[in-house]
MDTraj code that builds the backbone (N, CA, C; nanometers):
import mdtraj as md
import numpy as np

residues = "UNK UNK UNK UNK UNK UNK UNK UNK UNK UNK UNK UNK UNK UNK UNK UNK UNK UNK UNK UNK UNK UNK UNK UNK UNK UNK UNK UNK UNK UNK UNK UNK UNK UNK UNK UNK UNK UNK UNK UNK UNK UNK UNK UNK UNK UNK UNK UNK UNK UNK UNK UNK UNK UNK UNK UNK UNK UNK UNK UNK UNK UNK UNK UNK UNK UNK UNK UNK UNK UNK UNK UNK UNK UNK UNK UNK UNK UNK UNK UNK UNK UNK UNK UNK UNK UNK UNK UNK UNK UNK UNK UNK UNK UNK UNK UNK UNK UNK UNK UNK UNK UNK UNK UNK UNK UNK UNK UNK UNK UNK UNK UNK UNK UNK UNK UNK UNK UNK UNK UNK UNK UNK UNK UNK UNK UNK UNK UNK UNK UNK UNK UNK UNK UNK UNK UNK UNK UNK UNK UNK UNK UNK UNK UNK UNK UNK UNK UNK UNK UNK UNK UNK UNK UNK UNK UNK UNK UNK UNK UNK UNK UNK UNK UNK UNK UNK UNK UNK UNK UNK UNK UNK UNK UNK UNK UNK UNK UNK UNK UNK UNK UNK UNK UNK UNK UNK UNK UNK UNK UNK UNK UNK UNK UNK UNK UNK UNK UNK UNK UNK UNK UNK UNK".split()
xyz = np.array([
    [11.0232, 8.0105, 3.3813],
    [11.1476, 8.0019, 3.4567],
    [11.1340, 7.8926, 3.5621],
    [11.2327, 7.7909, 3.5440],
    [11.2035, 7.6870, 3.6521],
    [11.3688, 7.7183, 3.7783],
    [11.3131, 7.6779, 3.8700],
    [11.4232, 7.7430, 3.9802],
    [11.3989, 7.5798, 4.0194],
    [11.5034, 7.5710, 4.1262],
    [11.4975, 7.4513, 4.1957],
    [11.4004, 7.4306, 4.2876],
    [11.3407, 7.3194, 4.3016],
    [11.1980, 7.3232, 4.4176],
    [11.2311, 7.3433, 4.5248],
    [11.3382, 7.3722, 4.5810],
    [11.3472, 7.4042, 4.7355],
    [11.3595, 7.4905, 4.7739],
    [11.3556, 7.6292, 4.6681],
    [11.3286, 7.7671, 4.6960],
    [11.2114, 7.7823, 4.6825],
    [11.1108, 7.6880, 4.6937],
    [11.0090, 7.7396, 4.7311],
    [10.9587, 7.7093, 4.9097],
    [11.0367, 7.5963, 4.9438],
    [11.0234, 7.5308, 5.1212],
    [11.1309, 7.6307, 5.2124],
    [11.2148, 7.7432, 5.1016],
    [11.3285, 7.8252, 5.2030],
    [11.1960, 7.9142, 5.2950],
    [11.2526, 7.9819, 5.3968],
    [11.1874, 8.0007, 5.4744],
    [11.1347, 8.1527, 5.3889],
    [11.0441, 8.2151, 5.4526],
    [10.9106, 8.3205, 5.3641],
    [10.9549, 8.4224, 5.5153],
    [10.9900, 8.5449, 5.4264],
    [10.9942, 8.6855, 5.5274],
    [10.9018, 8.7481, 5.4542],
    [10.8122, 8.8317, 5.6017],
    [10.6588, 8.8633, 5.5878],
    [10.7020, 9.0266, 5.6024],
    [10.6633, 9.1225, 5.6264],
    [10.7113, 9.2639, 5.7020],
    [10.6143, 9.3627, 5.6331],
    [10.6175, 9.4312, 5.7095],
    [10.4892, 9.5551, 5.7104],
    [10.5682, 9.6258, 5.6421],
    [10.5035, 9.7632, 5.5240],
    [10.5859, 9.8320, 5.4725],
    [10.4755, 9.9363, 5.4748],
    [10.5286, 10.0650, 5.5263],
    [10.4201, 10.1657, 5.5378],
    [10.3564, 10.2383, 5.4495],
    [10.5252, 10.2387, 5.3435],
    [10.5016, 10.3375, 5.2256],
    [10.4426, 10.2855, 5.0807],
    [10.4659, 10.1069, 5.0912],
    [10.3906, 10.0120, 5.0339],
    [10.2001, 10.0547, 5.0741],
    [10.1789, 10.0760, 5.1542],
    [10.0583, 10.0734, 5.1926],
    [10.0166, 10.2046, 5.1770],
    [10.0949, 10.2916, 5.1784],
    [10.0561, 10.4348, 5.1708],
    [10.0015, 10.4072, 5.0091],
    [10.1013, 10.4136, 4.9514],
    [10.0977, 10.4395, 4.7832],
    [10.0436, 10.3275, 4.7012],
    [9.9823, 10.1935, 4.7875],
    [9.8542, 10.1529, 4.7256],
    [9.9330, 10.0079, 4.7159],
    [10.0128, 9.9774, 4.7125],
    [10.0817, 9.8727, 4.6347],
    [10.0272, 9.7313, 4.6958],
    [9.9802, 9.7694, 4.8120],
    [9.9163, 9.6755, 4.8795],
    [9.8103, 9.7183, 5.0268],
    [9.6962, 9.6802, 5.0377],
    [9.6254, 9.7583, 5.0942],
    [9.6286, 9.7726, 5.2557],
    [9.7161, 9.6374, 5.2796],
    [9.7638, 9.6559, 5.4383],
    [9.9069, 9.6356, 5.4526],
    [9.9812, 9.6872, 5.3496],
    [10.0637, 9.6897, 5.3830],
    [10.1968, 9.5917, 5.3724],
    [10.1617, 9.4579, 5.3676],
    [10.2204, 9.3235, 5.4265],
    [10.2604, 9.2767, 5.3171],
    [10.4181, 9.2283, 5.2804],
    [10.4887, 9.2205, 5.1667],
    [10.5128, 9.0771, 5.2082],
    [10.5532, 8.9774, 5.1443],
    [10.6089, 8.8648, 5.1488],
    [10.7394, 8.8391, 5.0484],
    [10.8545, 8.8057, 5.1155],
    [10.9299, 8.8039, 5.0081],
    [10.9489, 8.6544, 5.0512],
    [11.0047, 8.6169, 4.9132],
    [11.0777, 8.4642, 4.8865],
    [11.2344, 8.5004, 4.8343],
    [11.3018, 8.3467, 4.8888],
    [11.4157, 8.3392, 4.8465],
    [11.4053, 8.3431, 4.6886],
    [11.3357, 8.3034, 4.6097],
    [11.3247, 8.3207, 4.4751],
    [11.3716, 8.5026, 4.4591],
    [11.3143, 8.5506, 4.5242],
    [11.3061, 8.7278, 4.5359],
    [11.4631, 8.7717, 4.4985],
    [11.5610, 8.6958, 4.6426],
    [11.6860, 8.7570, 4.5992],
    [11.7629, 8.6709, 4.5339],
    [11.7392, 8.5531, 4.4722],
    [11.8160, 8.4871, 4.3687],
    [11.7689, 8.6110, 4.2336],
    [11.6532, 8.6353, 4.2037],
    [11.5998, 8.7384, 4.0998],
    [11.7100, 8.8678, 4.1047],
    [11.7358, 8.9332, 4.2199],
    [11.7896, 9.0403, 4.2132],
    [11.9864, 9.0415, 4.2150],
    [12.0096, 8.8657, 4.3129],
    [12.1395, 8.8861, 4.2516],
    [12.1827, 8.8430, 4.1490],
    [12.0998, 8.7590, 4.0729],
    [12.0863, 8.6905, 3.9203],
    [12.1792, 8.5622, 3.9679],
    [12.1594, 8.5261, 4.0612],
    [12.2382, 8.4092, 4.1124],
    [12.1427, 8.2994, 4.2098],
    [12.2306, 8.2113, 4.2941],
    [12.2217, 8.1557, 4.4361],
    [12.3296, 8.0739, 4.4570],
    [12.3677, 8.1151, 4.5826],
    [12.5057, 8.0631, 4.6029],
    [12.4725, 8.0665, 4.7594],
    [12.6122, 8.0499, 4.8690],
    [12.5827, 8.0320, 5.0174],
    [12.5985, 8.2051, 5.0342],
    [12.6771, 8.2649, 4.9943],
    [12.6549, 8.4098, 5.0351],
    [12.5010, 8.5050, 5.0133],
    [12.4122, 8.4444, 4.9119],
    [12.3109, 8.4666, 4.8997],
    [12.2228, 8.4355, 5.0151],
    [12.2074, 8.2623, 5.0069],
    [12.1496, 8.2425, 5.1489],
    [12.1539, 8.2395, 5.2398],
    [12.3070, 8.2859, 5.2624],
    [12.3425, 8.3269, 5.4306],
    [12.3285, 8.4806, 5.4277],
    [12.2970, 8.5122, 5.3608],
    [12.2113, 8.7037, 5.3565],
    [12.0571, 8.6986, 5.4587],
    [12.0339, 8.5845, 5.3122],
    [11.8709, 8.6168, 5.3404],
    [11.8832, 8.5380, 5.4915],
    [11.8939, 8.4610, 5.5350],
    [11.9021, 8.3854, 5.6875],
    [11.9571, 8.4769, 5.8144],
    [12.0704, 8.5478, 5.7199],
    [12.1042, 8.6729, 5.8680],
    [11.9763, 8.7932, 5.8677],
    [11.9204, 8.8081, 5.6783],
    [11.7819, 8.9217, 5.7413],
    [11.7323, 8.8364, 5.8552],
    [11.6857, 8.7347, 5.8119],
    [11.5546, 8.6572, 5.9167],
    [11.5550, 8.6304, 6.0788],
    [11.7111, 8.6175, 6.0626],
    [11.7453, 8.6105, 6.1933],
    [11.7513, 8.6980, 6.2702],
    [11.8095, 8.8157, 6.1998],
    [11.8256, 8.9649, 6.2947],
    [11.7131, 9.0401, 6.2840],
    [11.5582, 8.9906, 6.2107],
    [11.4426, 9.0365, 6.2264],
    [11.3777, 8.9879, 6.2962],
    [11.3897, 8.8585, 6.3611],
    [11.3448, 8.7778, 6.4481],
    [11.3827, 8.8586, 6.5851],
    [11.5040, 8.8328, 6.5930],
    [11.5277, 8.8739, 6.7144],
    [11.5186, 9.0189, 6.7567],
    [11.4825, 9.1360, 6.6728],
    [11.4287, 9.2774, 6.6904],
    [11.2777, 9.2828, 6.7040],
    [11.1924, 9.1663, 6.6614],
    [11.0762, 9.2062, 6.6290],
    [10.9645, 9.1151, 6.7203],
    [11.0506, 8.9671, 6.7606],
    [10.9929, 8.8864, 6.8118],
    [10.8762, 8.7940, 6.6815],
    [10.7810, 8.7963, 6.7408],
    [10.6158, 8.7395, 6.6750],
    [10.5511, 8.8577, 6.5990],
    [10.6049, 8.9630, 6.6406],
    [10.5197, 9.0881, 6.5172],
    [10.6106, 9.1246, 6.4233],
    [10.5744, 9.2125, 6.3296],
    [10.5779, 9.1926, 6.1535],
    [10.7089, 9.3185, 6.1562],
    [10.8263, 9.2511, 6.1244],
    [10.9137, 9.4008, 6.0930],
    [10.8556, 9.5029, 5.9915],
    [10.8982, 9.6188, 6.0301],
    [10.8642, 9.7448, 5.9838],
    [10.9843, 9.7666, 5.8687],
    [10.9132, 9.7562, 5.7369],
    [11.0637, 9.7523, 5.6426],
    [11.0343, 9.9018, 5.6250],
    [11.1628, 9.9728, 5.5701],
    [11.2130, 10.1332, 5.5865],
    [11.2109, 10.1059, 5.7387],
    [11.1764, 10.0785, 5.8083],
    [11.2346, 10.1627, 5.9975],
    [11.3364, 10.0518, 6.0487],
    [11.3818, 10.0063, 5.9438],
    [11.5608, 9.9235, 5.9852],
    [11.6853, 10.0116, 5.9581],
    [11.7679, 10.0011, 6.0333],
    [11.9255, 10.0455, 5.9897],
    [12.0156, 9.9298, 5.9407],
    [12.0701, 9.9465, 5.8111],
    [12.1760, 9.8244, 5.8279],
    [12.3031, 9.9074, 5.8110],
    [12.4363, 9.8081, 5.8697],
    [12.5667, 9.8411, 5.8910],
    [12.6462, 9.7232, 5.8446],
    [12.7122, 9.7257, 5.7648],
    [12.8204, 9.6184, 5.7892],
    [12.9824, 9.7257, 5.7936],
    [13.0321, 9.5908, 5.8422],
    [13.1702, 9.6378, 5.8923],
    [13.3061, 9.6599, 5.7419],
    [13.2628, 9.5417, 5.6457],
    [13.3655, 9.5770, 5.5392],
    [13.2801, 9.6982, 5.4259],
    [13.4116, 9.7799, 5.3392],
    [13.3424, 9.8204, 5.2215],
    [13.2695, 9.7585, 5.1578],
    [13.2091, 9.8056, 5.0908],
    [13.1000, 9.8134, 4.9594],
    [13.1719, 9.6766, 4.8773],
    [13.2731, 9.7312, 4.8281],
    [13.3655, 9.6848, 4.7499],
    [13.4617, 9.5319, 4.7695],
    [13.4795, 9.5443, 4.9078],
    [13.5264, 9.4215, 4.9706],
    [13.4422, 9.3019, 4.9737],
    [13.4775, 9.2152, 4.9177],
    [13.4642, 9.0455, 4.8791],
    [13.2814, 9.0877, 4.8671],
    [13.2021, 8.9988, 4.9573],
    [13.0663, 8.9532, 4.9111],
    [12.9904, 9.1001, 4.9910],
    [13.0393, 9.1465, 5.0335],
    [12.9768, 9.2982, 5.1062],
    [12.8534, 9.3465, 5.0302],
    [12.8977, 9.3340, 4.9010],
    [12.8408, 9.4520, 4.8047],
    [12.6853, 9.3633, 4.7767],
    [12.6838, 9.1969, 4.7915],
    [12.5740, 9.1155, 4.7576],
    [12.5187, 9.1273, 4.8849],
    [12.5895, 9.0560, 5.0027],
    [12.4652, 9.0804, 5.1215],
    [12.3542, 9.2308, 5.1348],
    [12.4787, 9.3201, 5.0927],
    [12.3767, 9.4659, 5.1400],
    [12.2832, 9.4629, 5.0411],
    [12.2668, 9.4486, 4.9350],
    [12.1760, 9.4328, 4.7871],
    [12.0489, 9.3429, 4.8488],
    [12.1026, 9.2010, 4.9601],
    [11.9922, 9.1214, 4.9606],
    [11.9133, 9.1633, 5.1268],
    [12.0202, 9.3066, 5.1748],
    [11.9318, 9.3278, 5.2847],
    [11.8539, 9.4409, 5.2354],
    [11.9014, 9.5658, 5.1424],
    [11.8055, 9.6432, 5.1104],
    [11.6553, 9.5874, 5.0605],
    [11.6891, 9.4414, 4.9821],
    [11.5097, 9.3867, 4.9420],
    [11.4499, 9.3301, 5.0495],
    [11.5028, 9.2786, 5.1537],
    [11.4009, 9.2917, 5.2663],
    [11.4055, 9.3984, 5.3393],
    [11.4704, 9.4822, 5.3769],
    [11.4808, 9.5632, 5.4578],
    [11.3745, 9.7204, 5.4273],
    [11.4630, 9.7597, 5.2839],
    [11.4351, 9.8610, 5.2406],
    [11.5577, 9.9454, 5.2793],
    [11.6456, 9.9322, 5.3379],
    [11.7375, 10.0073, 5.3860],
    [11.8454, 10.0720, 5.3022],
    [11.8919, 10.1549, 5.2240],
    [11.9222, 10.1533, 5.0706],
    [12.0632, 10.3215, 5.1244],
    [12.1625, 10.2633, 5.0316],
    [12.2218, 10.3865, 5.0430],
    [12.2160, 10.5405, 5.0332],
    [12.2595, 10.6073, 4.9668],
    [12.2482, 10.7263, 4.9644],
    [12.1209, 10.7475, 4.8522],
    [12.1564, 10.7038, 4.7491],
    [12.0747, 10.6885, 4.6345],
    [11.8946, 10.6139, 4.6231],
    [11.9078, 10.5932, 4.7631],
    [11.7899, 10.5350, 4.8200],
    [11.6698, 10.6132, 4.7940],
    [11.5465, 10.6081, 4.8468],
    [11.4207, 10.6970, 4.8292],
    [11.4330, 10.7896, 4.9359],
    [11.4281, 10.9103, 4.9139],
    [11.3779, 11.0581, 4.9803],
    [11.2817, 11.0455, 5.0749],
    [11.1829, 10.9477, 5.0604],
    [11.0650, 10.9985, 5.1484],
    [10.9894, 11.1229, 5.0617],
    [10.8500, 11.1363, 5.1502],
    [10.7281, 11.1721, 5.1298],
    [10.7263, 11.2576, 5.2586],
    [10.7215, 11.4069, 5.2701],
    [10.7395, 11.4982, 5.3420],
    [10.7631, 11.4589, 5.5082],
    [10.9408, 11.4327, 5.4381],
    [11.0052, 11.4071, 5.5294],
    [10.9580, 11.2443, 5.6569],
    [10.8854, 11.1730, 5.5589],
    [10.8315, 11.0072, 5.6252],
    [10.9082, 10.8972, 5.5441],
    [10.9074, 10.8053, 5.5753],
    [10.9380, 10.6469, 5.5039],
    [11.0474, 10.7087, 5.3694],
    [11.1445, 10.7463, 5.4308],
    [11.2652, 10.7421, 5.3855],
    [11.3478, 10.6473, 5.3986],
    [11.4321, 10.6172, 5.2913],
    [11.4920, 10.4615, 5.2823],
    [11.6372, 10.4841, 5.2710],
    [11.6896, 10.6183, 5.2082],
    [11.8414, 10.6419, 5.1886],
    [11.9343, 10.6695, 5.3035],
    [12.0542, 10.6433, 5.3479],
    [12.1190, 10.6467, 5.4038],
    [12.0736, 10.6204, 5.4961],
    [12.0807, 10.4724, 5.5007],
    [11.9943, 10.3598, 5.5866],
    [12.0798, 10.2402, 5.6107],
    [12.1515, 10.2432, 5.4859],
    [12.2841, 10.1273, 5.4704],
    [12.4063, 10.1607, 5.4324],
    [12.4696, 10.1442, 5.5414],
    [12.5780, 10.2014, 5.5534],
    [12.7093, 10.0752, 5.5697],
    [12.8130, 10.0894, 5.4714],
    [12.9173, 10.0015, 5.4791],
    [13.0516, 10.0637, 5.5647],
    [13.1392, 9.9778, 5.5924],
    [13.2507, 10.0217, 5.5835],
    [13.2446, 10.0901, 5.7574],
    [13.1195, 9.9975, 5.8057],
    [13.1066, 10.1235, 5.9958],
    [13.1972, 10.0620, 6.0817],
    [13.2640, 10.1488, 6.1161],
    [13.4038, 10.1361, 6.2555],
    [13.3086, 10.1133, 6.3950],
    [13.3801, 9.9951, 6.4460],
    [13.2929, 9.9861, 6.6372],
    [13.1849, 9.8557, 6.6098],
    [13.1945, 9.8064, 6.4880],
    [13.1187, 9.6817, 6.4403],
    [13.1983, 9.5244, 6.4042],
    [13.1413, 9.4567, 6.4046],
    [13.2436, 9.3052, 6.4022],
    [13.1323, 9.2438, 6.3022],
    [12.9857, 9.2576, 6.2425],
    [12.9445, 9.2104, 6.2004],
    [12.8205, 9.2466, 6.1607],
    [12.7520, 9.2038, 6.0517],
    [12.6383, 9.2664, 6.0291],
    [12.5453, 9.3183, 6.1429],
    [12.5002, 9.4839, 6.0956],
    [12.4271, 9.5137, 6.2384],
    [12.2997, 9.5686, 6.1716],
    [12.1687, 9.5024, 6.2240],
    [12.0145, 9.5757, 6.2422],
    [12.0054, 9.6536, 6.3481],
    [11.9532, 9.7660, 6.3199],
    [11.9195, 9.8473, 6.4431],
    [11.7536, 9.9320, 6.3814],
    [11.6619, 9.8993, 6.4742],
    [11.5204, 9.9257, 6.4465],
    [11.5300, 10.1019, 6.5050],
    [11.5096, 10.1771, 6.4317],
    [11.5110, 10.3128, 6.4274],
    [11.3780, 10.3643, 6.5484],
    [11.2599, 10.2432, 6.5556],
    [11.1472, 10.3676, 6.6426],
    [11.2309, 10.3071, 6.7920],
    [11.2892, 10.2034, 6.7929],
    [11.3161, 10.2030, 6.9472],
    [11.4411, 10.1988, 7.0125],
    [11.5562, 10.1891, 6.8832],
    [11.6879, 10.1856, 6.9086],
    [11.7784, 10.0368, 6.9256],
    [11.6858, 9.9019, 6.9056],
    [11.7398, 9.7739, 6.9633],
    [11.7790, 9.7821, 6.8571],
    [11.9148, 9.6802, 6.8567],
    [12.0093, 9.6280, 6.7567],
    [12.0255, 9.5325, 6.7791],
    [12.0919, 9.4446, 6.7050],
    [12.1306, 9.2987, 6.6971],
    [12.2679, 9.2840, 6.5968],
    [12.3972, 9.1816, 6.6134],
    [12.4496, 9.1753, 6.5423],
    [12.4599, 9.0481, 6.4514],
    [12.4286, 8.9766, 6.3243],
    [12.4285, 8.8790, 6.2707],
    [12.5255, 8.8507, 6.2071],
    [12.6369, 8.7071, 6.2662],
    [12.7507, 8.6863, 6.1978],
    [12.6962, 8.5306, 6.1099],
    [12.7649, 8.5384, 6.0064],
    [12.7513, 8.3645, 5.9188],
    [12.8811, 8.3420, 5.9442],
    [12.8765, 8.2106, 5.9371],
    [12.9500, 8.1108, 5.9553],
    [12.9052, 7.9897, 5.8412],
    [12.9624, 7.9987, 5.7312],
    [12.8814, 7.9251, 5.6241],
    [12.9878, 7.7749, 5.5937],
    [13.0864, 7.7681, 5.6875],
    [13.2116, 7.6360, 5.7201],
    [13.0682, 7.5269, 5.7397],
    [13.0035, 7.5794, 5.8631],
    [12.9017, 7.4746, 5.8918],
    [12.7915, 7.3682, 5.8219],
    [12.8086, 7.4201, 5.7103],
    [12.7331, 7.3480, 5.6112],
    [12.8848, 7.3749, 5.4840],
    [12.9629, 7.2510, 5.4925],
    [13.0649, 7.1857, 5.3871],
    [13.0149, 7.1849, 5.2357],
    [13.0834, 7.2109, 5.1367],
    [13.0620, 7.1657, 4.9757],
    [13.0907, 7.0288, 4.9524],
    [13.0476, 6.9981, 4.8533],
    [13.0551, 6.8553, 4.8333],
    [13.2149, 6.8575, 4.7499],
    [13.3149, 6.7625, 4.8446],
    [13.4402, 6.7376, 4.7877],
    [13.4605, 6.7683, 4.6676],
    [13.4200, 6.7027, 4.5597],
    [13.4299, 6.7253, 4.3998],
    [13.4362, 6.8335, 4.3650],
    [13.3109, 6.9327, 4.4213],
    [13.2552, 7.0658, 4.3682],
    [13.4073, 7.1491, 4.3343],
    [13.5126, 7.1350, 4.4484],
    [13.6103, 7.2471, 4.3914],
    [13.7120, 7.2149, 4.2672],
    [13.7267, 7.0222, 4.2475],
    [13.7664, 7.0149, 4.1318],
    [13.6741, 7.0349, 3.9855],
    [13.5629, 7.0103, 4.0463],
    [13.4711, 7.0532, 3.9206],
    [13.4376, 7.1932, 3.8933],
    [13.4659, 7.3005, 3.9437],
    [13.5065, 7.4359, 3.9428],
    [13.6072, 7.4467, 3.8258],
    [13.7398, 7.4041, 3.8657],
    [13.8701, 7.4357, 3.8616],
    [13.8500, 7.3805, 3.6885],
    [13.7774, 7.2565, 3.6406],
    [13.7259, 7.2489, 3.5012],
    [13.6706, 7.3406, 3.4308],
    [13.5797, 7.4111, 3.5006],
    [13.4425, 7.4910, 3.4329],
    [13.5620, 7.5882, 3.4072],
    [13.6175, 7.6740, 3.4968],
    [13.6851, 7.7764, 3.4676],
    [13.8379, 7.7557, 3.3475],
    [13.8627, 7.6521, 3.3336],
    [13.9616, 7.6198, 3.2581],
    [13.8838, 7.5877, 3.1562],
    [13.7639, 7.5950, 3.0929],
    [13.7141, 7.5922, 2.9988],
    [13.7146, 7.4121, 2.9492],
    [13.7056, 7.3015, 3.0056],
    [13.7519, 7.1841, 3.0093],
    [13.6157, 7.0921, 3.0742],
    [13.5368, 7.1774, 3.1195],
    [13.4044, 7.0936, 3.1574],
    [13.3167, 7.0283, 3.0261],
    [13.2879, 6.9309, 3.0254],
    [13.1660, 6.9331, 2.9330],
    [13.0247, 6.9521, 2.9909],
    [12.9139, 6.8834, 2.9109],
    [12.7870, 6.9544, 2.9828],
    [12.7871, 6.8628, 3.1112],
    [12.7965, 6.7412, 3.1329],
    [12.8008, 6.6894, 3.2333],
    [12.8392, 6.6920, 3.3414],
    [12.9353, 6.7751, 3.3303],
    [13.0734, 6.8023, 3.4289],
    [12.9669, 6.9680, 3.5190],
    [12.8815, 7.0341, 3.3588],
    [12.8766, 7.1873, 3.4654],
    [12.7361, 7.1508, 3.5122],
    [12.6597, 7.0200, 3.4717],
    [12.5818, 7.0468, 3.5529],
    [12.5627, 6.9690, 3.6818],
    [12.6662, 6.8590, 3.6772],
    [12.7084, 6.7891, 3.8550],
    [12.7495, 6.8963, 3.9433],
    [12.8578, 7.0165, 3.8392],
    [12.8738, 7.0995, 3.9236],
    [12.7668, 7.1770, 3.9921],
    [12.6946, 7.2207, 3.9063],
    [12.5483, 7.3124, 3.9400],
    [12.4758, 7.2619, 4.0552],
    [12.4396, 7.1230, 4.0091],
    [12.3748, 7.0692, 4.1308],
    [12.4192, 7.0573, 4.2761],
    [12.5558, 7.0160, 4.2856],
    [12.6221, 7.0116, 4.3755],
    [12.6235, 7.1475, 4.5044],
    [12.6591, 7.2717, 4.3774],
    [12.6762, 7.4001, 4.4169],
    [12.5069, 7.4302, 4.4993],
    [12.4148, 7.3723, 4.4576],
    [12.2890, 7.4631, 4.4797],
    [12.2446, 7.3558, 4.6062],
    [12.2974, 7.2028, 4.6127],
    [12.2887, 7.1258, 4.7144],
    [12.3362, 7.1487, 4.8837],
    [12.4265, 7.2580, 4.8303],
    [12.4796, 7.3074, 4.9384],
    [12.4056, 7.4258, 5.0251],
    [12.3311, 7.5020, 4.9334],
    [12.2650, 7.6309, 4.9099],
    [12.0932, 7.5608, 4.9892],
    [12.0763, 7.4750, 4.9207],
    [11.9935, 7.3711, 5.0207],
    [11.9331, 7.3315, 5.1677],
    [12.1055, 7.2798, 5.1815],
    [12.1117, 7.2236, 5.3213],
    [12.1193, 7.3942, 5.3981],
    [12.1745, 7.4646, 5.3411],
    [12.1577, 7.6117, 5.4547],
    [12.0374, 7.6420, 5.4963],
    [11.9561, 7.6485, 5.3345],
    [11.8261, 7.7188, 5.4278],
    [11.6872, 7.5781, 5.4225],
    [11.7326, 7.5022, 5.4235],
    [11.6362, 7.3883, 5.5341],
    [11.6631, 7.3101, 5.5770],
    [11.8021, 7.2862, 5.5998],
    [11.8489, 7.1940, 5.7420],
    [11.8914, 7.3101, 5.8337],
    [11.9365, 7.4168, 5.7986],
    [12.0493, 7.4731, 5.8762],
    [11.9901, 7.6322, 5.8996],
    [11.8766, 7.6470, 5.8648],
    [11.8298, 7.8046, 5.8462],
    [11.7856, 7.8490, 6.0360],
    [11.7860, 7.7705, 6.1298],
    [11.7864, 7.8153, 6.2559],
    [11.9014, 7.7590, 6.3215],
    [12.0600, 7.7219, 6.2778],
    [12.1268, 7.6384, 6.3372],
    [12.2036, 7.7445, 6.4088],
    [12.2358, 7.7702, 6.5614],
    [12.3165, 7.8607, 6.6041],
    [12.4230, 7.8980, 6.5686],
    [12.5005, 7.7557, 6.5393],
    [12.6447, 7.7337, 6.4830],
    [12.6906, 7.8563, 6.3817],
    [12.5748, 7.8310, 6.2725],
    [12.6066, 7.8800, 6.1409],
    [12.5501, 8.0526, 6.1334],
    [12.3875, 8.0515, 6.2148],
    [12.3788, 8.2425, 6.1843],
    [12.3697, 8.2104, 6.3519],
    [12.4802, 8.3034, 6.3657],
    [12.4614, 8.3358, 6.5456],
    [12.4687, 8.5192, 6.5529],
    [12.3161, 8.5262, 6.6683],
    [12.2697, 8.6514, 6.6841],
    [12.3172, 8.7190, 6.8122],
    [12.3797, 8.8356, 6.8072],
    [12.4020, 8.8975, 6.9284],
    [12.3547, 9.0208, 6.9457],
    [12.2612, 9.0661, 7.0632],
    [12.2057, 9.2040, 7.0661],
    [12.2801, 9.2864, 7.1093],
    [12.2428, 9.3921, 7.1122],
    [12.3855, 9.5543, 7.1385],
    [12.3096, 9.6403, 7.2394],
    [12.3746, 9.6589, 7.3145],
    [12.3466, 9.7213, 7.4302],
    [12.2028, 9.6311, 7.5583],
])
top = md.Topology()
chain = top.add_chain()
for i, resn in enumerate(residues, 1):
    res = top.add_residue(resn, chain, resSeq=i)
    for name in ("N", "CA", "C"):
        top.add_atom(name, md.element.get_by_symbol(name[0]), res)
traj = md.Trajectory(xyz[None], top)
């Protein structure tokens, strides 16, 4: 499987996982995920993908500082349904870093490192994606702003082909490139730009 080479320079989330370490999967614990990780799980990459993974990083940054987030001891919240527009992909790409997983999530191990009803959509009193670290109560809210990094002009007439069935191969793969050029500039020109993921803490 060849991916584009610049998912391998996107930025690398590190995080301690307890129940990873409990049950062997790794002996201290310490998971590394790559953007490769959630292109794998949404069978895609697009800017809603990498403005996922950039709001995890960001709203783990700013809960955790220089030490290693604790995946299972996150809360996530967003404000739209499940169902509403890209909702349903960000929460998918925060449960793989997070661990934070709906109802259907993991139980836990007598009553420890439980992961279900952890992510919760659709929460009233919110404006934007919210982390909240369960051992100490800090939260943070992470909004994208994905205007800040533009598509390349063409890309939406070369869309408007593909879907009219009218592209040839040339046409879908200027489009492709174009599309993933954009996906690019987010997470390594733009993966700390205030503009685009801006962090606000709660309380």
């Amino acid at each position: 499987m060849a991916f584009p080479a610049f998912f391998d320079q996107a930025p690398v989330l590190r995080l301690h996982d307890g129940l990873a370490q409990l049950l062997g999967a790794t002996p201290d614990g310490v998971i590394e995920y790559r953007y490769a990780d959630a292109v794998r799980l949404a069978g895609h990459s697009c800017p809603t993908v990498a403005g996922a993974w950039l709001c995890a990083r960001a709203g783990l940054r700013a809960l955790y500082g220089e030490a290693l987030p604790e995946r299972g001891g996150i809360a996530v919240a967003l404000p739209e349904a499940e169902d509403a527009g890209v909702a349903g992909v960000i929460g998918q790409v925060l449960t793989l870093v997070t661990g934070a997983a709906g109802a259907g999530g993991f139980k836990g191990l007598g009553g420890q490192h439980a992961r279900n009803g952890l992510l919760r959509y659709g929460e009233p009193g919110i404006d934007a994606l919210r982390l909240r670290r369960l051992d100490t109560g800090d939260a943070v809210e992470v909004a994208l702003d994905t205007s800040v990094v533009p598509g390349d002009p063409a890309q939406r007439e070369l869309l408007q082909r593909v879907i009219r069935g009218e592209a040839d191969a040339d046409a879908r793969r200027r489009f492709g490139e174009a599309w993933q050029d954009r996906v690019r500039r987010m997470l390594l020109e733009h993966a700390d730009d205030p503009a685009m993921v801006r962090v606000r803490r709660i309380g």
